[in-house]
VEXMIGU-11428 format. One record per residue (C-alpha): residue number from 0; x, y, z. Coordinates in nm, 4 decimals, padded with zeros to 6 digits, always signed. Layout:
REM residues N
seq,c1,c2,c3
NUM,X,Y,Z $
...
***
This chain:
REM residues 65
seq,c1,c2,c3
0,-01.5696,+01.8975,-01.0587 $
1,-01.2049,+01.9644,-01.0402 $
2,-01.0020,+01.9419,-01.3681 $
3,-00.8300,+01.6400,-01.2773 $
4,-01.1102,+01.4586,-01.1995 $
5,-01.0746,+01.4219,-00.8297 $
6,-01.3062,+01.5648,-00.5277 $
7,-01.1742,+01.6858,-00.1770 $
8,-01.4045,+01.3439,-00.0955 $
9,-01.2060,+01.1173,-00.3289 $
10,-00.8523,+01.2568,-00.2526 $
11,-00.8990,+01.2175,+00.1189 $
12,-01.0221,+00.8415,+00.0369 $
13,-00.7392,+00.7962,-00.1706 $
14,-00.5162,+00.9345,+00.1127 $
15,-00.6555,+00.6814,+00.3646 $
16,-00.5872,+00.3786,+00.1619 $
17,-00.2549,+00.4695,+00.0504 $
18,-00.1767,+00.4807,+00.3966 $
19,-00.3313,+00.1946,+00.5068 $
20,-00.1439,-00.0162,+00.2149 $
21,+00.1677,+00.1780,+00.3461 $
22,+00.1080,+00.0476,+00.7208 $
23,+00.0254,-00.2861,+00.5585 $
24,+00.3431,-00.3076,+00.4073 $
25,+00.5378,-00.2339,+00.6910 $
26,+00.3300,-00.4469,+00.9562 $
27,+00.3964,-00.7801,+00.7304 $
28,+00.7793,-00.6960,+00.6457 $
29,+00.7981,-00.6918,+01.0624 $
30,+00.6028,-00.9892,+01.0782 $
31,+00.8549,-01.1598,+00.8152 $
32,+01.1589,-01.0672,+00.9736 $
33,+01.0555,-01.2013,+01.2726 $
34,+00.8770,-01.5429,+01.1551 $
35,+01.0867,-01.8008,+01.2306 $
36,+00.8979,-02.0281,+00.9776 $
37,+01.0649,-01.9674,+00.6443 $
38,+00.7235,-02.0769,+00.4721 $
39,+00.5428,-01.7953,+00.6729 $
40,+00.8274,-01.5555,+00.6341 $
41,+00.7945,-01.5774,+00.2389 $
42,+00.3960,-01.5492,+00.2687 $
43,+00.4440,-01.2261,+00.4894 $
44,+00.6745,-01.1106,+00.2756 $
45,+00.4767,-01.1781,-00.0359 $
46,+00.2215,-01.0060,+00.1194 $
47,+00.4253,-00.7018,+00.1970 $
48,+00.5392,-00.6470,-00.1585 $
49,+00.1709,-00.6594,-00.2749 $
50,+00.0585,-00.3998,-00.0345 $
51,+00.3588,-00.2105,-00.1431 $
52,+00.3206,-00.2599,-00.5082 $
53,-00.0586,-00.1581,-00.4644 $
54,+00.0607,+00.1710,-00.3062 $
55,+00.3212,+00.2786,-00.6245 $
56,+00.0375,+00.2098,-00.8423 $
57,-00.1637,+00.4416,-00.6056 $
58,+00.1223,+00.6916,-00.6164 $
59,+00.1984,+00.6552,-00.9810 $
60,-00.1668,+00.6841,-01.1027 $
61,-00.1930,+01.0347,-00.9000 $
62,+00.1222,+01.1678,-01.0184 $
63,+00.0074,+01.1610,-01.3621 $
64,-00.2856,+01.3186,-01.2928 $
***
């Protein structure tokens, strides 16, 4: 095993859901600027924020590795 831990298997299934949270993120901060229903637009863009606060974990976690 590698020295920090991580396979080729595991970084490539990191890489795929750091970019799906990334996509996430941008899909529902589209979604919320164009909701016309502020209670939607603040559930989209609670959503985004989660997505993206899920991927600077991701991105902080690996660059301490």
């Amino acid at each position: 095993m590698p020295k920090n831990g991580f396979t080729t298997k595991d970084l490539t299934v990191l890489q795929e859901v750091m970019t799906f949270e990334m996509l996430m993120h941008k899909k529902c901060t589209a979604y919320a600027s164009q909701a016309i229903d502020s209670s939607l637009r603040q559930i989209m863009s609670a959503h985004a924020d989660s997505h993206k606060k899920r991927f600077d974990t991701l991105f902080a976690y690996l660059g301490q590795q």
